[in-house]
N, CA, C and O atoms as a CHARMM CRD file, in Angstrom:
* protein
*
  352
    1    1 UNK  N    120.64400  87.45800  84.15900 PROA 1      0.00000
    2    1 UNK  CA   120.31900  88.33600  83.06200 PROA 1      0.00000
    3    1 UNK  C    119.39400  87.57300  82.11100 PROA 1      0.00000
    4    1 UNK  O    119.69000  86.48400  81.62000 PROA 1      0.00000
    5    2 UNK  N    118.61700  88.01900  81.96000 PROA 2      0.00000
    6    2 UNK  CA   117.35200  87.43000  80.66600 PROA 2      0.00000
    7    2 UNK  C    116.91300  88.33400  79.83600 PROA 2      0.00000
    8    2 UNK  O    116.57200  89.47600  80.14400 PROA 2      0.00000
    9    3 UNK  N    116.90600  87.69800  78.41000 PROA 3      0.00000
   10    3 UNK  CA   116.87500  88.64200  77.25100 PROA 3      0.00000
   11    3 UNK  C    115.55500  87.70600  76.32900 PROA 3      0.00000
   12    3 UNK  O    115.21600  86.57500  76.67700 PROA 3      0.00000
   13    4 UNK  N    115.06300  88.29400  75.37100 PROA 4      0.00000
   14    4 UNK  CA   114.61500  87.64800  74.19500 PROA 4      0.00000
   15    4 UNK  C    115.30100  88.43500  72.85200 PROA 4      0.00000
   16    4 UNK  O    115.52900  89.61500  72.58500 PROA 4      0.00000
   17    5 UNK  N    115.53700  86.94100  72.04600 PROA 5      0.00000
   18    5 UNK  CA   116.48000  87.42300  71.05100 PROA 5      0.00000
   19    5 UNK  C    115.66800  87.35900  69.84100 PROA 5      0.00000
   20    5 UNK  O    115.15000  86.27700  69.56400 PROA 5      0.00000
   21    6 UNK  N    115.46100  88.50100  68.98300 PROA 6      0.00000
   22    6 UNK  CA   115.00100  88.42200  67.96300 PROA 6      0.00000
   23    6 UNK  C    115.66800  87.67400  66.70300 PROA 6      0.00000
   24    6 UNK  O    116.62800  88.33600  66.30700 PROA 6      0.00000
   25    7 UNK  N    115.47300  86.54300  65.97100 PROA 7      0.00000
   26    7 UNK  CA   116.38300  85.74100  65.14100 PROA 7      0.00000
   27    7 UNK  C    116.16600  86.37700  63.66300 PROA 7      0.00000
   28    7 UNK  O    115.27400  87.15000  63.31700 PROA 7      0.00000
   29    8 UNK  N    117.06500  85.92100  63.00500 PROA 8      0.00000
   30    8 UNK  CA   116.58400  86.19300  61.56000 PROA 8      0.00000
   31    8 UNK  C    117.14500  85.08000  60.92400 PROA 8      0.00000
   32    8 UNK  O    118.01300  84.30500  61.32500 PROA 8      0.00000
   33    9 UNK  N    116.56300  85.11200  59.94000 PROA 9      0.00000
   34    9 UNK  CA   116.69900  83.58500  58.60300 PROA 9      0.00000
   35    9 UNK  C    116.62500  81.95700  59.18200 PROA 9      0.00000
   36    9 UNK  O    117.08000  80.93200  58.67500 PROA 9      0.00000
   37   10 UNK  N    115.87400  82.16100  60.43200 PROA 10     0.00000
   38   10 UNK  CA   115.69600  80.59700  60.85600 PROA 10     0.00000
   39   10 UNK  C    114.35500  80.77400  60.94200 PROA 10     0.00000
   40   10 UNK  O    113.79900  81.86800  60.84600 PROA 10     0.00000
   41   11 UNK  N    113.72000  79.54600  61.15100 PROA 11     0.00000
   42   11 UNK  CA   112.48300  78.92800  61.92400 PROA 11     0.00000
   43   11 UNK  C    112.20200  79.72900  62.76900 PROA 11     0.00000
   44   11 UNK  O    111.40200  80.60700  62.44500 PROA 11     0.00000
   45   12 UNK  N    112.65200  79.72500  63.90100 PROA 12     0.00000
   46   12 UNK  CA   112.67500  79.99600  64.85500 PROA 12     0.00000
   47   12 UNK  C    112.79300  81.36300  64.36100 PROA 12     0.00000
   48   12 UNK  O    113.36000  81.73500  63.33500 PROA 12     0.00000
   49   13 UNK  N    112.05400  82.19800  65.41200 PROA 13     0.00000
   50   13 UNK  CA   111.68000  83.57700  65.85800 PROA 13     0.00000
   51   13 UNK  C    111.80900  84.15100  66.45600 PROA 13     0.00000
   52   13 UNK  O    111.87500  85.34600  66.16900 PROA 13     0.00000
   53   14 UNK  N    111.96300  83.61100  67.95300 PROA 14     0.00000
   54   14 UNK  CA   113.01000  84.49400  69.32500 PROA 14     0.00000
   55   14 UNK  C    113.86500  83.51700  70.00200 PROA 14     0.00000
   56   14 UNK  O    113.96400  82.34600  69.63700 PROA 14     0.00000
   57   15 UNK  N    114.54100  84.08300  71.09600 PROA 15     0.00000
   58   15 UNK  CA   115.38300  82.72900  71.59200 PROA 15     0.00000
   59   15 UNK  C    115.18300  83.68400  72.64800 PROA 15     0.00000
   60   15 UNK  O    115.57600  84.84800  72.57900 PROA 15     0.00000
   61   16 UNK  N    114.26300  82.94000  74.11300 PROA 16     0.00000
   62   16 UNK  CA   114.65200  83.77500  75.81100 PROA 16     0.00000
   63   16 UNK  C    115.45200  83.04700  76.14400 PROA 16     0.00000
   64   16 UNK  O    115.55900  81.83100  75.98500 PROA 16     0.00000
   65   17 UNK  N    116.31600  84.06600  76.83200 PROA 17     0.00000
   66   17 UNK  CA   117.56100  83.52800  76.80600 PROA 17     0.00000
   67   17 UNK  C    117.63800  83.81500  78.14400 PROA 17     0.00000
   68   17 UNK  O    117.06200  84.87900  78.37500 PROA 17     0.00000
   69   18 UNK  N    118.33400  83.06700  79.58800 PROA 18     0.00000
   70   18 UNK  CA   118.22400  83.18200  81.00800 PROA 18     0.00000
   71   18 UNK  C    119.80900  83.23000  81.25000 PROA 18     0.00000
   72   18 UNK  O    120.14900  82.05200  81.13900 PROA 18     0.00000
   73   19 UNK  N    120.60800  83.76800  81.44300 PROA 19     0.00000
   74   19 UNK  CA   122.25400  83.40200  82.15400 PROA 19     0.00000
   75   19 UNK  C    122.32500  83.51300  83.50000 PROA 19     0.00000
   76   19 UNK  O    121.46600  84.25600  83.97400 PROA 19     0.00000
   77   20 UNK  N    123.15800  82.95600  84.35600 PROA 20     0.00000
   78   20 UNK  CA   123.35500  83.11700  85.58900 PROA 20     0.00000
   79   20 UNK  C    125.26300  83.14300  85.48000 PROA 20     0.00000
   80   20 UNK  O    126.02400  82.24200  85.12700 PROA 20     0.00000
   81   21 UNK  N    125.58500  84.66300  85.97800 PROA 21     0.00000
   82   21 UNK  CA   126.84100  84.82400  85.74300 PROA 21     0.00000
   83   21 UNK  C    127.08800  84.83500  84.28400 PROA 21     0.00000
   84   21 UNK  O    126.49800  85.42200  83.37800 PROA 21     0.00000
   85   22 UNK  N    128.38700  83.82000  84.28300 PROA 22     0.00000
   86   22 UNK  CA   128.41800  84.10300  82.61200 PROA 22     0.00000
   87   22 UNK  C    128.36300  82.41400  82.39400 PROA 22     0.00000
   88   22 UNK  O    129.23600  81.79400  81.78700 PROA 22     0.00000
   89   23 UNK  N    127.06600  81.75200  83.05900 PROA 23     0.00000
   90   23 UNK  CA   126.57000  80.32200  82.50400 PROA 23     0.00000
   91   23 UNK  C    125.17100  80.47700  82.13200 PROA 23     0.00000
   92   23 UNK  O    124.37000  81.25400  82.65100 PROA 23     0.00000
   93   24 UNK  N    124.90800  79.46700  80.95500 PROA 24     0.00000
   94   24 UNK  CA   123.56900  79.65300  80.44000 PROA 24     0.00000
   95   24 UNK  C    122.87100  78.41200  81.39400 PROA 24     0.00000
   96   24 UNK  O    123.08000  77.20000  81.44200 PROA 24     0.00000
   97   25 UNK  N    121.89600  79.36500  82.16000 PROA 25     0.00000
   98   25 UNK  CA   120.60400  78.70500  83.14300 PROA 25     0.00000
   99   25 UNK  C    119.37700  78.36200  81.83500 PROA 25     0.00000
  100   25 UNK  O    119.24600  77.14100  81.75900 PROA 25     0.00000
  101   26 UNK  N    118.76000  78.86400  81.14200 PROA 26     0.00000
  102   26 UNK  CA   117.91800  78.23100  80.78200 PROA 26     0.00000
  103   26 UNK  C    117.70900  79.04900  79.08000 PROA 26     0.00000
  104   26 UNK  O    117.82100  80.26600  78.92900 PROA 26     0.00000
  105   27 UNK  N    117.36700  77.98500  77.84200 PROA 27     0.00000
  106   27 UNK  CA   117.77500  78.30800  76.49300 PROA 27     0.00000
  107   27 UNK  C    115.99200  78.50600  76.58900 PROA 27     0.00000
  108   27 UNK  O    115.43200  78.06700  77.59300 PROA 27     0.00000
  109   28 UNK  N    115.27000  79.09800  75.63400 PROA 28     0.00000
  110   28 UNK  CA   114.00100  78.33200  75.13600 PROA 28     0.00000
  111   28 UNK  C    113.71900  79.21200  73.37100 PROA 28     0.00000
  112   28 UNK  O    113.45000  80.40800  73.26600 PROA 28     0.00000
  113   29 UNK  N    113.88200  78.18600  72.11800 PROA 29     0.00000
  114   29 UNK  CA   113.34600  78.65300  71.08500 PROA 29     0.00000
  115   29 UNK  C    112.06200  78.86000  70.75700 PROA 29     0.00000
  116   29 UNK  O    111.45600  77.79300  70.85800 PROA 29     0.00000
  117   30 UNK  N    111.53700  79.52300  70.49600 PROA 30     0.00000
  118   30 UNK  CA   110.13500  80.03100  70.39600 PROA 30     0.00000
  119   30 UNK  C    110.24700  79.93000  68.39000 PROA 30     0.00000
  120   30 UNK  O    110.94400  80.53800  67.57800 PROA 30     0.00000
  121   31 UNK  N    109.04400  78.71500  68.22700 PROA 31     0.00000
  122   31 UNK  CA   109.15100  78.40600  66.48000 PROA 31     0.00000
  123   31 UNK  C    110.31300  77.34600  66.38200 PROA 31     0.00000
  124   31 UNK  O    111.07000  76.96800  67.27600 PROA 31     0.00000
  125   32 UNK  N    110.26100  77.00400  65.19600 PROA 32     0.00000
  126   32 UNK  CA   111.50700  75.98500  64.72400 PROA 32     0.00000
  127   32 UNK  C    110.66700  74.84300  65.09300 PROA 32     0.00000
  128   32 UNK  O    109.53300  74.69000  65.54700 PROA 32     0.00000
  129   33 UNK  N    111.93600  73.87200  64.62200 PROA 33     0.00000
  130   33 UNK  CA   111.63200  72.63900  65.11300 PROA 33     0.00000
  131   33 UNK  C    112.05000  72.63100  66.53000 PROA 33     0.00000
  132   33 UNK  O    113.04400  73.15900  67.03000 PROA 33     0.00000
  133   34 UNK  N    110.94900  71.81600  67.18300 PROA 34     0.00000
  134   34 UNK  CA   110.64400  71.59400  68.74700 PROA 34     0.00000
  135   34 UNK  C    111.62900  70.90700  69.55100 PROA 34     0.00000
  136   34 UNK  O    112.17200  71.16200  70.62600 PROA 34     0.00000
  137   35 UNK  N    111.76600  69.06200  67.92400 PROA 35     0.00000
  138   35 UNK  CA   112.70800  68.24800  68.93400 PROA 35     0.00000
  139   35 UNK  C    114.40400  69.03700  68.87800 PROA 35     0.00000
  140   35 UNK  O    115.13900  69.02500  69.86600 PROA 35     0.00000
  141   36 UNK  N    114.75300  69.60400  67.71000 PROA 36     0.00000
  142   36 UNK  CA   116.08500  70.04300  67.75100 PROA 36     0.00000
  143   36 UNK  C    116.19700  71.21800  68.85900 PROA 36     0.00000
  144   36 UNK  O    116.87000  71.02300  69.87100 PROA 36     0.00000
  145   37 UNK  N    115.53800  72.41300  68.64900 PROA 37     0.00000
  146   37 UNK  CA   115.66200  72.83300  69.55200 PROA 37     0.00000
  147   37 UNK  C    115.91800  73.06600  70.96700 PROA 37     0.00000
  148   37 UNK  O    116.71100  73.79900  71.55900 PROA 37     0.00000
  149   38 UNK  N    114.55800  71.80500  71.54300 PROA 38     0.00000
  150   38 UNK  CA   114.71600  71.62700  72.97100 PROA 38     0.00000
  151   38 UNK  C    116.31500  71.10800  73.15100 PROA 38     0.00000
  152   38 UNK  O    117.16100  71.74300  73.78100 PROA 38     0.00000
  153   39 UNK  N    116.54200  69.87400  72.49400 PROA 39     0.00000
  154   39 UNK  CA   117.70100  69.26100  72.41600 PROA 39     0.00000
  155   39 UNK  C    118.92300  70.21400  72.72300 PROA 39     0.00000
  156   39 UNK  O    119.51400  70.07100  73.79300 PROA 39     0.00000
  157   40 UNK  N    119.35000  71.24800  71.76000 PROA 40     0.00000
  158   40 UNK  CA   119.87800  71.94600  71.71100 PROA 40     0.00000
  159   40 UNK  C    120.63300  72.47700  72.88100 PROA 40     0.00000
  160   40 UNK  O    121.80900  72.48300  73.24400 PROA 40     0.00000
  161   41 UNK  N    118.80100  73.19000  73.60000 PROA 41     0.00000
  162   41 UNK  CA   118.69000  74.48900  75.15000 PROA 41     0.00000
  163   41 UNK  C    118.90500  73.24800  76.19200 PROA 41     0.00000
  164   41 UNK  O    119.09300  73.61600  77.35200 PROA 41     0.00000
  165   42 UNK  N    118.90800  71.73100  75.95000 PROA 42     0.00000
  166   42 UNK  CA   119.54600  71.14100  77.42000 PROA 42     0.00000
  167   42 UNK  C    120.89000  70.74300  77.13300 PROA 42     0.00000
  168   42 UNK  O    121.67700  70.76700  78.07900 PROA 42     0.00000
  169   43 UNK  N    121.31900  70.36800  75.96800 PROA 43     0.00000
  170   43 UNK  CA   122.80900  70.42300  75.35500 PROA 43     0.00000
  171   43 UNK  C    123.26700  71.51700  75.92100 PROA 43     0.00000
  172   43 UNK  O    123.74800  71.13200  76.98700 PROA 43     0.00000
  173   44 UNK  N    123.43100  72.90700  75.81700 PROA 44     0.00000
  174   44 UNK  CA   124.37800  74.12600  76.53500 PROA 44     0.00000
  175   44 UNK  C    123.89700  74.62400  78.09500 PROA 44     0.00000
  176   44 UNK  O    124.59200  75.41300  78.73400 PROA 44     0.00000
  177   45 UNK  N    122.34200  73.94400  78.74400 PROA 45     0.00000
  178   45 UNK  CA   121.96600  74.26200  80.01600 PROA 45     0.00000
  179   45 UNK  C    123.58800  73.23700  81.02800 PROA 45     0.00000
  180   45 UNK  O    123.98600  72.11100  81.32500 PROA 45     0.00000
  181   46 UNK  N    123.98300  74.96400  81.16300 PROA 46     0.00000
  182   46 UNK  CA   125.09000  75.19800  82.77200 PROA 46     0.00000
  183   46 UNK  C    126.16700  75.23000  82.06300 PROA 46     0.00000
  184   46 UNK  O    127.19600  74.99200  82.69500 PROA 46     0.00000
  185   47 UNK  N    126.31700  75.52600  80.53700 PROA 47     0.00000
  186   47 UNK  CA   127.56000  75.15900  80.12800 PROA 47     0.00000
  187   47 UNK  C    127.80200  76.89500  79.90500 PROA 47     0.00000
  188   47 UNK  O    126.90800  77.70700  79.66900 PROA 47     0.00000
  189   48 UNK  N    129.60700  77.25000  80.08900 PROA 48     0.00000
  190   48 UNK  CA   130.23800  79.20700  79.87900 PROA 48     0.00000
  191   48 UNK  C    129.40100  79.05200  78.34800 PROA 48     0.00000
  192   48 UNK  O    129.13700  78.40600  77.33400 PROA 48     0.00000
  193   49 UNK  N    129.22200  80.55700  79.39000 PROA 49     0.00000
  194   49 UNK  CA   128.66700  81.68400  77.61500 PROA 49     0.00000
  195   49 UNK  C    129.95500  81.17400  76.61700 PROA 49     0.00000
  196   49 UNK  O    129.78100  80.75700  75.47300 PROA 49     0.00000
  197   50 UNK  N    130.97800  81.26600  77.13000 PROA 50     0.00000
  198   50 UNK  CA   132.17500  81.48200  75.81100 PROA 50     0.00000
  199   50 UNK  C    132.09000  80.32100  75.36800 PROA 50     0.00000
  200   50 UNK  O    132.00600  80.33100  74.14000 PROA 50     0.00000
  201   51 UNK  N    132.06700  78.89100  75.99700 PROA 51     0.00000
  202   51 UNK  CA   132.36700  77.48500  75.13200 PROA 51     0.00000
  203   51 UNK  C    130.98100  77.26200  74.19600 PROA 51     0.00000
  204   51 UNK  O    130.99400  76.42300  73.29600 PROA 51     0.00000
  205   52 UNK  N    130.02800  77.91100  74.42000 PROA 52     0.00000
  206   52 UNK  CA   128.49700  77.63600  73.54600 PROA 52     0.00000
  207   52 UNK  C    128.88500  78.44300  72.66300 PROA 52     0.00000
  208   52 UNK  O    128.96700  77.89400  71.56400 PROA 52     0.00000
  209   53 UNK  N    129.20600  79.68600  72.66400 PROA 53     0.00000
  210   53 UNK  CA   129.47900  80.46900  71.54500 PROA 53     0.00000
  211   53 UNK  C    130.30200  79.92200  70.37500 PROA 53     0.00000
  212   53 UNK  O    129.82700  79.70200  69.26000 PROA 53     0.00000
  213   54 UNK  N    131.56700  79.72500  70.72200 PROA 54     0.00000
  214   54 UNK  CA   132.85400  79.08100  70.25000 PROA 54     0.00000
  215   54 UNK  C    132.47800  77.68800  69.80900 PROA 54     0.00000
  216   54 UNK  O    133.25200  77.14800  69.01900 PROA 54     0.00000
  217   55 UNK  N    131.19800  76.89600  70.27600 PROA 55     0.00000
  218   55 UNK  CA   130.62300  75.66500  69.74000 PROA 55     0.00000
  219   55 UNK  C    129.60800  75.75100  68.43100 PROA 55     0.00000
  220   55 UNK  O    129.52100  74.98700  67.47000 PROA 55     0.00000
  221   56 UNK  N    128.94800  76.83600  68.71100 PROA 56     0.00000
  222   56 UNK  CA   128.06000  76.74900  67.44400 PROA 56     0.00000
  223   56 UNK  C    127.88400  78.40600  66.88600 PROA 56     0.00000
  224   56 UNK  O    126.78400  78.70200  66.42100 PROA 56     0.00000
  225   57 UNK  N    128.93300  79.44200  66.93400 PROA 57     0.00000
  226   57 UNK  CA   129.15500  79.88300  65.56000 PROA 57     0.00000
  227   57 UNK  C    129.50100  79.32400  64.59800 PROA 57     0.00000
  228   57 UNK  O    130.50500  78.64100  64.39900 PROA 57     0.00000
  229   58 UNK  N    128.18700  79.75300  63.57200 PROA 58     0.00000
  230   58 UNK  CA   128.78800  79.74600  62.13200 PROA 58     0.00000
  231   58 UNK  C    128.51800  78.10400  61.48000 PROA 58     0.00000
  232   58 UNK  O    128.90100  77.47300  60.49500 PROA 58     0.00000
  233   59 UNK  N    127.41300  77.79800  62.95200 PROA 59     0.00000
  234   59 UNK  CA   126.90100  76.28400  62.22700 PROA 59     0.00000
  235   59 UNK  C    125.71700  77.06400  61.16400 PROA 59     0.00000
  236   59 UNK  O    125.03300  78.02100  61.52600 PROA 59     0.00000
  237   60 UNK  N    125.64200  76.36600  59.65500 PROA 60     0.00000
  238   60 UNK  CA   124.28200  76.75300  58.92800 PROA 60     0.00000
  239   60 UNK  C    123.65600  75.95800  58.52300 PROA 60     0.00000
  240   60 UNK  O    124.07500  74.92500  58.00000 PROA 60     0.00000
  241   61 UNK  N    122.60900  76.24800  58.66800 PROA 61     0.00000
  242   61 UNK  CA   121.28400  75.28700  57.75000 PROA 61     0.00000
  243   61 UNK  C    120.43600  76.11200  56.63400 PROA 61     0.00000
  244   61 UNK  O    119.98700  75.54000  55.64100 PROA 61     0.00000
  245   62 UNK  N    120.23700  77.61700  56.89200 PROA 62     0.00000
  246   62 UNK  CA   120.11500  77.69700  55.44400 PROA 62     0.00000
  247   62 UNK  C    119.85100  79.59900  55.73700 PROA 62     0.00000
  248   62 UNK  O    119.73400  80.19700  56.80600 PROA 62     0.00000
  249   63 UNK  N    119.83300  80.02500  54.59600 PROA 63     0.00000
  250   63 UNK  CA   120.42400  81.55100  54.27500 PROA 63     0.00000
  251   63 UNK  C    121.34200  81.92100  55.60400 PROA 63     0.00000
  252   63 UNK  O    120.90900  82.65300  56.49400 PROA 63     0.00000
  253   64 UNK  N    122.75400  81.28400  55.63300 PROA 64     0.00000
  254   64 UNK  CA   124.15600  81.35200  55.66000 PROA 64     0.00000
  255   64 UNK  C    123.90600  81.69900  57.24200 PROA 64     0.00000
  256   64 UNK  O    124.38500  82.75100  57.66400 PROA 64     0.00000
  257   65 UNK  N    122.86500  80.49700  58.49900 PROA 65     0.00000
  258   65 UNK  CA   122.82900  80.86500  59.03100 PROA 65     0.00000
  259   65 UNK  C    122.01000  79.60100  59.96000 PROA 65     0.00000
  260   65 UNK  O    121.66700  78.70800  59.18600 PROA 65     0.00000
  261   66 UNK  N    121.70000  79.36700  61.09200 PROA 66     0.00000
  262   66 UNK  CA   121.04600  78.18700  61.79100 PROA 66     0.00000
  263   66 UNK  C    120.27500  78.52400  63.30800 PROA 66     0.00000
  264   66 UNK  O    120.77100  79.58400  63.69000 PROA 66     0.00000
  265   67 UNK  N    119.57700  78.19400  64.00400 PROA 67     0.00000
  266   67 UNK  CA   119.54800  78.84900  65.17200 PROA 67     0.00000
  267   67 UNK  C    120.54100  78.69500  66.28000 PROA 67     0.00000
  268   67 UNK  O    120.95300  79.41400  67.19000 PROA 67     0.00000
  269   68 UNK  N    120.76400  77.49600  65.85700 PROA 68     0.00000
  270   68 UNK  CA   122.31100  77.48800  66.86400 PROA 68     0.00000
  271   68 UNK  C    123.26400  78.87300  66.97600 PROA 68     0.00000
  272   68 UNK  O    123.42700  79.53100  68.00400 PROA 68     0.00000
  273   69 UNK  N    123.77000  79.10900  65.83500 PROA 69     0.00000
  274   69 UNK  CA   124.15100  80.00300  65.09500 PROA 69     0.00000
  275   69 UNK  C    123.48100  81.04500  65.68000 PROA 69     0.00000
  276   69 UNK  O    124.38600  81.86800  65.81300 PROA 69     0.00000
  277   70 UNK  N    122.68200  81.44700  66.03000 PROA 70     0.00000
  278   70 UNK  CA   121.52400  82.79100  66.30500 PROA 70     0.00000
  279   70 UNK  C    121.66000  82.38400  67.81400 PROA 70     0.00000
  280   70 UNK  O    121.61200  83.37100  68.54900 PROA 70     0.00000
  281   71 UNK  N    121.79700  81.34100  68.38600 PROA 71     0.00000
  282   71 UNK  CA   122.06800  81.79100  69.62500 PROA 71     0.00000
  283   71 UNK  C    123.16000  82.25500  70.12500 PROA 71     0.00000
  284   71 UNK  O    123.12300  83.12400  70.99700 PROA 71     0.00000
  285   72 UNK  N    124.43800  81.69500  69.60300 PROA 72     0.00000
  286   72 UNK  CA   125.76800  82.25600  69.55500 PROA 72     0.00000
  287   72 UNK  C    125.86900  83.73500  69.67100 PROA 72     0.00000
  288   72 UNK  O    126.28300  84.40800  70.61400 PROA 72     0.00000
  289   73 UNK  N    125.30000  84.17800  68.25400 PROA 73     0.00000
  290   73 UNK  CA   124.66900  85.90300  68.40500 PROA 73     0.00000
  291   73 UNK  C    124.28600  86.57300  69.44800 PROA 73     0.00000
  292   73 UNK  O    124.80100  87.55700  69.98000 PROA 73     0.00000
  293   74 UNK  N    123.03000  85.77800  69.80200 PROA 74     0.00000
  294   74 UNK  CA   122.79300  86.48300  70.67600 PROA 74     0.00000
  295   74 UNK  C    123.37400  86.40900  72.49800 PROA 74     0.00000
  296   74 UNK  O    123.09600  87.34100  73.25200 PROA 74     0.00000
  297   75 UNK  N    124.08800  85.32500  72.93200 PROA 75     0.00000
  298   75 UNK  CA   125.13000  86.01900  73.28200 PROA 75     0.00000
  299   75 UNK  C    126.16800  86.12300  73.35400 PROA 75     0.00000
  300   75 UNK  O    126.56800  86.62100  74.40600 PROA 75     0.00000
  301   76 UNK  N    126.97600  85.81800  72.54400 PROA 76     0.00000
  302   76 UNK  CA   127.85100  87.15000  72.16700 PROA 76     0.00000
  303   76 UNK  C    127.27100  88.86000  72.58800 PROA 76     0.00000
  304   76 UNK  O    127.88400  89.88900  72.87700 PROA 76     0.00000
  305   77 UNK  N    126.20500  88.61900  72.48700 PROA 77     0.00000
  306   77 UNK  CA   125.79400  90.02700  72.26000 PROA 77     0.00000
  307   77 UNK  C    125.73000  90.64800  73.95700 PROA 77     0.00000
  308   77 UNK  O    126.11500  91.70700  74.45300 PROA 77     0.00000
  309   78 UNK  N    125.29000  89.86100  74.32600 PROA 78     0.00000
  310   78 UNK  CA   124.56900  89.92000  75.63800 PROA 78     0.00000
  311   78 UNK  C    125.75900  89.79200  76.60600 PROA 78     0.00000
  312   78 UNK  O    125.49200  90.01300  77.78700 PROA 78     0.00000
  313   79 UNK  N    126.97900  89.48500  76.31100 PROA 79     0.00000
  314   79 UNK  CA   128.28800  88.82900  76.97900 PROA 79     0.00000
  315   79 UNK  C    129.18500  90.57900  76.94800 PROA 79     0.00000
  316   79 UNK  O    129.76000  91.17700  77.85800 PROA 79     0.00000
  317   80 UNK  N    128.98700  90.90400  75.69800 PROA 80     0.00000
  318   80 UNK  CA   129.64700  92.58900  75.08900 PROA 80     0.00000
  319   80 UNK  C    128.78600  93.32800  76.24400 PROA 80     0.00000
  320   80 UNK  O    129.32500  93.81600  77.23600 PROA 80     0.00000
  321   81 UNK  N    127.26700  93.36100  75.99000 PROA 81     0.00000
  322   81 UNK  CA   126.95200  94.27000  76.88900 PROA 81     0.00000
  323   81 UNK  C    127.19600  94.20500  78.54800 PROA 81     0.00000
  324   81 UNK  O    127.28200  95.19500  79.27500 PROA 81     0.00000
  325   82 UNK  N    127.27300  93.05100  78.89900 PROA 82     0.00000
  326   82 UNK  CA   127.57800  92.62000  80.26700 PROA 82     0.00000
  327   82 UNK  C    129.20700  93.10100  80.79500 PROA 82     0.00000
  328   82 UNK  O    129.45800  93.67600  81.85300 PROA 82     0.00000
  329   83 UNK  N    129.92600  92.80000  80.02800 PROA 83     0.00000
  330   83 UNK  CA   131.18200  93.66500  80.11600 PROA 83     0.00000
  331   83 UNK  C    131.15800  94.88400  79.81500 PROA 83     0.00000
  332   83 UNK  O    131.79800  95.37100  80.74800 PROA 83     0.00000
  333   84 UNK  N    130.89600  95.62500  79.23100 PROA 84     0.00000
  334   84 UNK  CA   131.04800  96.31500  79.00600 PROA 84     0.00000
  335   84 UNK  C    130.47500  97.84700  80.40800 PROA 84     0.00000
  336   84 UNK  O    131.00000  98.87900  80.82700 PROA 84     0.00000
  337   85 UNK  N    129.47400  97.28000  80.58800 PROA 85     0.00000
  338   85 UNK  CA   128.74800  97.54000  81.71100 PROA 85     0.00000
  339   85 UNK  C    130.00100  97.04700  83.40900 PROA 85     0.00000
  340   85 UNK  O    130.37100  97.84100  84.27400 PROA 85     0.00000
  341   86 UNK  N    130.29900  95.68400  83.33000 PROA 86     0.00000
  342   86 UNK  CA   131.68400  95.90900  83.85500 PROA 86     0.00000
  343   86 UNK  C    132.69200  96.91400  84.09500 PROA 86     0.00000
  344   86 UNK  O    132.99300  97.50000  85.13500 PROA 86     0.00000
  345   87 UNK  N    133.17700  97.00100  82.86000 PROA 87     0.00000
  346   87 UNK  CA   134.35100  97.80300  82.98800 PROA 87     0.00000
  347   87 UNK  C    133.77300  99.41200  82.75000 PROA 87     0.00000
  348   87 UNK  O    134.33400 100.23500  82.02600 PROA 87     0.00000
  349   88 UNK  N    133.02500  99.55500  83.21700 PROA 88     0.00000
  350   88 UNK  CA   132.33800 101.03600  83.34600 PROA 88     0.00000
  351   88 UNK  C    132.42400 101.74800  84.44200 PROA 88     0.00000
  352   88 UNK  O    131.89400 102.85700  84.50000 PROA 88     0.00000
């Protein structure tokens, strides 16, 4: 499943986002800072949707919010629709 995530109140501007199953295959921030970022998308590359989520909700760096944080969002988001579509 691959998405682009529209962010709000970071640097950063989208997040494509790649899963395989429910593991994240490949992160990439588009904007922000470059070195945190990349850092970041090989920090959670192969690691469950749920332990990345549960790792960096609710980290902030500024208007009550981080991209870490914005990736969490987005999936979460992407995890709801995938089930949900499941149990359908």
């Amino acid at each position: 499943m691959k998405t682009t995530y529209t962010t709000y109140g970071t640097c950063a501007k989208f997040i494509d986002i790649e899963l395989e199953d429910e593991f994240v295959k490949e992160i990439r921030f588009i904007g922000g800072c470059a070195g945190n970022a990349k850092g970041v998308a090989a920090l959670v590359r192969g690691m469950p949707v749920d332990d990345v989520i549960a790792r960096l909700r609710g980290l902030e760096c500024r208007s009550g919010t981080s991209c870490p944080d914005q990736l969490s969002q987005a999936l979460a988001g992407m995890m709801e629709k995938q089930r949900e579509k499941m149990s359908a």
